[in-house]
Backbone bond lengths (Angstrom), bond angles and torsions (degrees), N, CA, C in turn:
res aa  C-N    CA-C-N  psi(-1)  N-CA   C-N-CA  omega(-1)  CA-C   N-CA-C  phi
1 X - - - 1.457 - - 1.515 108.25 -
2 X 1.442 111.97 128.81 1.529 115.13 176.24 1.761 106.25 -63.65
3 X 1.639 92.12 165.13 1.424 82.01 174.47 1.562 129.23 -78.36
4 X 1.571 103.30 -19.41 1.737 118.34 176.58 1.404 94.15 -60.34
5 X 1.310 130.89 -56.33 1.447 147.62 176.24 1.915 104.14 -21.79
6 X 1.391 96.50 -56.74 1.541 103.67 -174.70 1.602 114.58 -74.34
7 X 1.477 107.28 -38.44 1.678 122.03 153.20 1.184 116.49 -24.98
8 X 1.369 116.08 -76.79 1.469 120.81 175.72 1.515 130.89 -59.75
9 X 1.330 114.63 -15.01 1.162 138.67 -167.81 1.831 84.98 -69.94
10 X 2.052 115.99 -70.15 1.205 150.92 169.51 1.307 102.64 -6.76
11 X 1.786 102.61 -71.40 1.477 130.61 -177.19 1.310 120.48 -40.19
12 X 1.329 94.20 -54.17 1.691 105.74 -175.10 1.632 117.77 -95.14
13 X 1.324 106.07 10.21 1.524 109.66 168.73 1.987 107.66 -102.62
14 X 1.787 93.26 -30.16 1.597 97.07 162.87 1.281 126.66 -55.44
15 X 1.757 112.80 -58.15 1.103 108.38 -175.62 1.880 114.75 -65.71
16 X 1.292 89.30 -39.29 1.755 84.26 178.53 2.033 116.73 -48.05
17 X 1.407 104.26 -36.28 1.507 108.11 166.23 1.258 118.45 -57.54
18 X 1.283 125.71 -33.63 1.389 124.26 -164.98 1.593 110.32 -93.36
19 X 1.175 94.12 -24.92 1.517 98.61 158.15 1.415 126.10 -71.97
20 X 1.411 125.44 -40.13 1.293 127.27 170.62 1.297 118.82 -75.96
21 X 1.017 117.99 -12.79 1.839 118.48 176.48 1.342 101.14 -76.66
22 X 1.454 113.64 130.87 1.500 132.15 157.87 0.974 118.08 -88.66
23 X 1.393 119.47 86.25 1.468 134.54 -161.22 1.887 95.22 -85.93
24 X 1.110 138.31 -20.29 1.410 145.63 179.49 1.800 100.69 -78.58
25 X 1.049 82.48 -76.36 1.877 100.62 -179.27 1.619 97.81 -38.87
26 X 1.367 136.78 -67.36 1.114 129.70 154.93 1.623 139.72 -25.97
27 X 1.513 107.02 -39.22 1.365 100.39 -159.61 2.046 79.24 -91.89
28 X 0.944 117.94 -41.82 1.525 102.85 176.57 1.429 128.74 -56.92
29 X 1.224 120.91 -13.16 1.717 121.86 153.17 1.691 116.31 -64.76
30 X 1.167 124.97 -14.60 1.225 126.10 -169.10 1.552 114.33 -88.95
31 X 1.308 132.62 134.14 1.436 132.29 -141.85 1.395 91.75 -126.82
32 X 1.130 130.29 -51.50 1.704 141.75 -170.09 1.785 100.30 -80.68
33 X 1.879 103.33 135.29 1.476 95.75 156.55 1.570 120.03 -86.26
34 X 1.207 122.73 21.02 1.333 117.28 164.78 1.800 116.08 -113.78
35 X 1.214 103.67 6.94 1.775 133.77 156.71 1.623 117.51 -78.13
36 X 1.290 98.70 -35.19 1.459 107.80 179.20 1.352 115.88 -82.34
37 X 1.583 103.68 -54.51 1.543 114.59 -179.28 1.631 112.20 -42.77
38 X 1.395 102.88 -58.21 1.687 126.23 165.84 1.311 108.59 -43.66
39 X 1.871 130.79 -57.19 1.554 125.22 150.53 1.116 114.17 -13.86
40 X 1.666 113.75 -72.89 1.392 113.95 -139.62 1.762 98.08 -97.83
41 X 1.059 157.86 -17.78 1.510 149.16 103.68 1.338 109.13 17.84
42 X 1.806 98.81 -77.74 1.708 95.62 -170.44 1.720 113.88 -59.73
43 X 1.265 112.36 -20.06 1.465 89.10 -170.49 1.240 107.38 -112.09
44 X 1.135 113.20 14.79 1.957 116.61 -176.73 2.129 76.76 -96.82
45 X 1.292 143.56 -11.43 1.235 125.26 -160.25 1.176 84.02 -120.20
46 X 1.075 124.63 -48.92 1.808 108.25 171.37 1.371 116.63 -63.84
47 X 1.409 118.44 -1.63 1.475 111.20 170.37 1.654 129.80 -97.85
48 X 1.302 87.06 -13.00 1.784 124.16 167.31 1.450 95.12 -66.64
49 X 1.388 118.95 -80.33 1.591 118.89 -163.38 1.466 125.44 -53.23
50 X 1.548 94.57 -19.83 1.563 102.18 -156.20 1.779 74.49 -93.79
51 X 0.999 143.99 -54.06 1.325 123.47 179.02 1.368 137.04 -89.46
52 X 1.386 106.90 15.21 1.818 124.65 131.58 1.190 104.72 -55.04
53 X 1.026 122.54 -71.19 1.441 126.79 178.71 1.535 130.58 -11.71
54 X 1.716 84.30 -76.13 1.298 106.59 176.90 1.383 116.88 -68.18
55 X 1.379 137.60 -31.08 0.904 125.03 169.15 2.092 127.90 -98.41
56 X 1.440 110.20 -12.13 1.338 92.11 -171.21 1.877 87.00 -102.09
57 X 1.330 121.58 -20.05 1.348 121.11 177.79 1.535 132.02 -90.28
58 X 1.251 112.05 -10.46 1.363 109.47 171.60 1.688 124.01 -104.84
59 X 1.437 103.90 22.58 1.739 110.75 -179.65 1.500 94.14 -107.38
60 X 1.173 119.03 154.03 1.715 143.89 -171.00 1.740 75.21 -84.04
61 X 1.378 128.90 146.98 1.143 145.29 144.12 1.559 120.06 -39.55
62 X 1.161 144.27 162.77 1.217 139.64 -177.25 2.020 96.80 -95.24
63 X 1.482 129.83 142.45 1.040 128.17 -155.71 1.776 92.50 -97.17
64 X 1.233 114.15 147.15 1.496 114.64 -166.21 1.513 94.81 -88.40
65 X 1.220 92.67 150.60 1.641 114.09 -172.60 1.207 121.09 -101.72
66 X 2.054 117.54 62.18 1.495 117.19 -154.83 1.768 101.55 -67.77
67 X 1.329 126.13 8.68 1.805 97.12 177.50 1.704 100.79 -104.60
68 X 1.692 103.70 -8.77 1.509 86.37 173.05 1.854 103.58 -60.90
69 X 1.042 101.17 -46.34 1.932 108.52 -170.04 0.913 110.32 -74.93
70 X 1.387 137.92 -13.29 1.349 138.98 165.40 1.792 109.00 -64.47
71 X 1.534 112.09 -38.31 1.130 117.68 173.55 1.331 125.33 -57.57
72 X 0.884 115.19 -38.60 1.769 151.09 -149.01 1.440 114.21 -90.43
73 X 1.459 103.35 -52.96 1.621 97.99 -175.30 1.360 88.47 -140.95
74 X 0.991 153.67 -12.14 1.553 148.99 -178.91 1.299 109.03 126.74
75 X 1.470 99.47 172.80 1.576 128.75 -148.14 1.926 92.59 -99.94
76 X 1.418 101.28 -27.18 1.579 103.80 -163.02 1.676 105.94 -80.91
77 X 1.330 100.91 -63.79 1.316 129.35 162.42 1.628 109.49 -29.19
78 X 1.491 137.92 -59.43 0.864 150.26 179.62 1.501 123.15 -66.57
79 X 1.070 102.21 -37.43 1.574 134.05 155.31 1.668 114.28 -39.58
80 X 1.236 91.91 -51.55 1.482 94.90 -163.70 1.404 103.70 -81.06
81 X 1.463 134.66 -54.40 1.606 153.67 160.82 1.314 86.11 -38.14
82 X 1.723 153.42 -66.73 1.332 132.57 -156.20 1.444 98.11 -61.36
83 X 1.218 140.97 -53.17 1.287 148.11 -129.18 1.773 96.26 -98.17
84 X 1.339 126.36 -41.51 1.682 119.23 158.61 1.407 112.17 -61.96
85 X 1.469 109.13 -44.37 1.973 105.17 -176.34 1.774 97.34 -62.94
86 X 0.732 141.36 -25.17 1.508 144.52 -155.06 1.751 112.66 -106.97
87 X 1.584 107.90 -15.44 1.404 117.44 -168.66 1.962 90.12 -121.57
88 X 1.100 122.04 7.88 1.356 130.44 172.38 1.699 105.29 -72.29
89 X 0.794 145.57 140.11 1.639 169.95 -164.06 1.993 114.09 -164.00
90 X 1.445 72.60 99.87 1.762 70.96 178.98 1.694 88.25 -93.41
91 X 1.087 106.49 163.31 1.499 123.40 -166.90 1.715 103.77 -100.82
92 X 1.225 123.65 153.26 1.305 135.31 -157.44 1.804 100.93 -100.96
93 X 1.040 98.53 139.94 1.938 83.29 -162.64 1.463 57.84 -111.42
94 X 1.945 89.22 153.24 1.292 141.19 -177.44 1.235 118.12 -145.21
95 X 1.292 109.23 94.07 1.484 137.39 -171.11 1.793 111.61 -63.09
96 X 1.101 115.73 83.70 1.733 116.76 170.91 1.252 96.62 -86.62
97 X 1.541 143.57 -23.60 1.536 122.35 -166.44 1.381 98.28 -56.29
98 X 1.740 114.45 -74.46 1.527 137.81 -168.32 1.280 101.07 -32.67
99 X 1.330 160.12 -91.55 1.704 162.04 149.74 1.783 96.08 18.61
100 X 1.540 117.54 -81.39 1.356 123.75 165.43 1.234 115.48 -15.11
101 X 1.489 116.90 -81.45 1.157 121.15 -159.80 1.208 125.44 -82.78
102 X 1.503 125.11 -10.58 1.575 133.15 -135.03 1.823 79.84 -91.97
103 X 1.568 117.87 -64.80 1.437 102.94 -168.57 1.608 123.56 -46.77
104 X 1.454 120.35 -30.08 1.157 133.74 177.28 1.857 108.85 -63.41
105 X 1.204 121.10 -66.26 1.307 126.88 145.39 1.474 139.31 3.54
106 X 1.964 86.40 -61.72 1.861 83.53 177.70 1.031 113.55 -106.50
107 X 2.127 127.04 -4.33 1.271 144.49 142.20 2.055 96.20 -17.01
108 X 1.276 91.47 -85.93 1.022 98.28 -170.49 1.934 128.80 -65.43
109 X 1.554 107.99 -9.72 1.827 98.01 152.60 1.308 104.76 -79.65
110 X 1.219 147.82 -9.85 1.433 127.73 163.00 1.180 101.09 -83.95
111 X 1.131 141.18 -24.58 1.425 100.18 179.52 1.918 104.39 -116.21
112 X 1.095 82.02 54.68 1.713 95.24 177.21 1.516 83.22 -127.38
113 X 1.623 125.83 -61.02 1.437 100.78 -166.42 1.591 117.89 -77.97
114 X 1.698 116.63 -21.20 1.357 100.13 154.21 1.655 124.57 -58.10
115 X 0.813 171.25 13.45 1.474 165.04 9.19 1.287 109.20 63.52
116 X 1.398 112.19 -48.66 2.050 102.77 -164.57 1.695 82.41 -74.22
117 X 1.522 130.01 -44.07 1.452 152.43 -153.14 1.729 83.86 -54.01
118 X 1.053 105.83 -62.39 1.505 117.24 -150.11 1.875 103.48 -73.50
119 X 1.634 90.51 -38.73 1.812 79.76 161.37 0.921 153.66 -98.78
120 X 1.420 111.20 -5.62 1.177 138.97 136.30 1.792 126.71 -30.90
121 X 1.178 107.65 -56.67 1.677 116.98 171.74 1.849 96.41 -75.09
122 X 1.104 109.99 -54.37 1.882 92.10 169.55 1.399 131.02 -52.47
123 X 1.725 125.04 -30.80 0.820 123.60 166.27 1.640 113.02 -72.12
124 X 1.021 129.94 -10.36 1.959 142.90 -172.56 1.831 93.56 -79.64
125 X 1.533 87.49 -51.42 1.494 70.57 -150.79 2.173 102.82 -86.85
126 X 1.623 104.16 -15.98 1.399 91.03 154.39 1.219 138.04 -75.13
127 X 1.613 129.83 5.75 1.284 144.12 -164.87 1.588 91.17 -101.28
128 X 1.716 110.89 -36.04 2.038 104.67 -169.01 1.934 83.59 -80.26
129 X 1.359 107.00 -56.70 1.751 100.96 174.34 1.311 108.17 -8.60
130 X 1.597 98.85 -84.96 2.029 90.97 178.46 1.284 141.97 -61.25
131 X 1.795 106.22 -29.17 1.526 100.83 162.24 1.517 104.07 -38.03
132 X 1.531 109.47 -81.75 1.269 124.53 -172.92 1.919 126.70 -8.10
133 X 1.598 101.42 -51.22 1.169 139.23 -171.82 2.011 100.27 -78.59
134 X 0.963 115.96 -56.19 1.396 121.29 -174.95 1.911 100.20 -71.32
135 X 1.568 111.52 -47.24 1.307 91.74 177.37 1.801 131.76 -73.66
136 X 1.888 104.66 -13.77 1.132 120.91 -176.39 1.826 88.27 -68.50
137 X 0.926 121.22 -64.98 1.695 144.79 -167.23 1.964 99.68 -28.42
138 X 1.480 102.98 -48.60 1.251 120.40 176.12 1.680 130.56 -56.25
139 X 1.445 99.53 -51.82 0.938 111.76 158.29 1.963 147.60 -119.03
140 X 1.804 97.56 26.12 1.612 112.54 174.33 1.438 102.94 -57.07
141 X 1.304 117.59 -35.24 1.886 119.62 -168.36 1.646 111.10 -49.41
142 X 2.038 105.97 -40.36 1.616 94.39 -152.10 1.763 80.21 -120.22
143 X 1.168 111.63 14.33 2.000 101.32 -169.90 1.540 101.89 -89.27
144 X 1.303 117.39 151.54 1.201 113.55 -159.18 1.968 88.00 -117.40
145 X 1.816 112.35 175.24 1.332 92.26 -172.63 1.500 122.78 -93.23
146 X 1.468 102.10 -1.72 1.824 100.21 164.61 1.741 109.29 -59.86
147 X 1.766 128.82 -42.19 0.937 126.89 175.57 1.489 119.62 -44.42
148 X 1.909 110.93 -66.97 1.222 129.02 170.24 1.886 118.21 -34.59
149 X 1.328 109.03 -30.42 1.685 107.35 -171.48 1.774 92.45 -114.48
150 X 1.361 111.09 17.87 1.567 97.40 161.19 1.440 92.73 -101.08
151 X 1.119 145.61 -49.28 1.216 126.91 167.37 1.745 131.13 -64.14
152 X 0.941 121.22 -16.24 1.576 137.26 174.54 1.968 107.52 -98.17
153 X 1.021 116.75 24.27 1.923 113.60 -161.74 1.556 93.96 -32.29
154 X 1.730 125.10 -56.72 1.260 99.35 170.38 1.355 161.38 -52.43
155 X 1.137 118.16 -22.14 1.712 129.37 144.96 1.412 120.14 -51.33
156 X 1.410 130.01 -39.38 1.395 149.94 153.81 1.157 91.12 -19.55
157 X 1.862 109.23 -86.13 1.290 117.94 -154.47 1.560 121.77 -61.90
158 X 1.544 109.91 -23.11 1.326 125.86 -174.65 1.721 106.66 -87.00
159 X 0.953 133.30 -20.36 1.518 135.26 157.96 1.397 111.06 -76.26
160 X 1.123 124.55 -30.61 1.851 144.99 -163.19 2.001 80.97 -62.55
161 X 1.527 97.01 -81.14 1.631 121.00 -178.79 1.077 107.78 -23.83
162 X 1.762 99.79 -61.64 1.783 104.26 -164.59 1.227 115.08 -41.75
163 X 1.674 113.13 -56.72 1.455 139.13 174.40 1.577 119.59 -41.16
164 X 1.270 110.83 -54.94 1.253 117.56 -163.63 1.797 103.28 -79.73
165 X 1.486 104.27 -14.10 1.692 105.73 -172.02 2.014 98.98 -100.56
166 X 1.087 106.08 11.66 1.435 98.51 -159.87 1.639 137.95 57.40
167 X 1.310 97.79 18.79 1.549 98.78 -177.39 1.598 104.65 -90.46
168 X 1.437 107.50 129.57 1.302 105.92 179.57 1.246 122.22 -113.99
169 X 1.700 109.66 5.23 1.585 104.72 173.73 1.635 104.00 124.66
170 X 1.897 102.55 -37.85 1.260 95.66 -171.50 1.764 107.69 -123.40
């Protein structure tokens, strides 16, 4: 495999990333404007590289033109530079990290998106928490306590007990 060969290989594993990143879906998890700023950095520089990429790495090289240089400085001379450019072997990289790491990797997006799952429903049910809390807040002044233990039935029942067992606290 040439080395432009492996270039393009680069190219087209970049662009395929940049396509799969949810750069939206992302920037709306972010809570801080110095989270964002830092957002929008990373992907204005990943948008740089990825089109370095694409453009100085995915063109075939221009093919050298040994009779212009044959003309030029000699046939011998030229000779010798064709025959190293031509006996050049770039070596085929063979990726053992990726194999290593990859099961560990997606181990962990499952249990990254069980996690978003799990805080997600915590954040649901602390968001009704505060409804709850802001509308109690509104009206504790004029609510009387039959109201208060229609929404609480358990306190009801736990004063009910207290009462009926004679415990009075002291």
């Amino acid at each position: 495999m040439s080395g432009s060969g492996v270039a393009k290989k680069v190219a087209g594993a970049a662009a395929k990333a940049g396509k799969a990143i949810d750069w939206d879906g992302l920037a709306k998890m972010l809570v801080s404007e110095e989270a964002r700023k830092e957002f929008a950095t990373l992907r204005r520089t990943f948008e740089d590289v990825n089109h370095q990429l694409q453009t100085k790495f995915s063109q075939e090289p221009q093919p050298i033109d040994w009779e212009y240089y044959r003309k030029g400085i000699g046939s011998k001379v030229v000779d010798i530079y064709k025959e190293a450019y031509e006996s050049i072997e770039i070596p085929k990289y063979v990726d053992t990290v990726t194999p290593q790491y990859k099961p560990k990797f997606d181990a962990l997006l499952v249990e990254m998106k069980e996690a978003e799952k799990a805080s997600l429903k915590e954040s649901e049910r602390i968001e009704k928490e505060i409804a709850e809390m802001k509308e109690m807040k509104k009206k504790i002044s004029t609510m009387t306590a039959d109201e208060y233990f229609a929404k609480h039935p358990e306190l009801k029942q736990k004063f009910d007990d207290e009462i009926r067992n004679d415990y009075w606290g002291y």
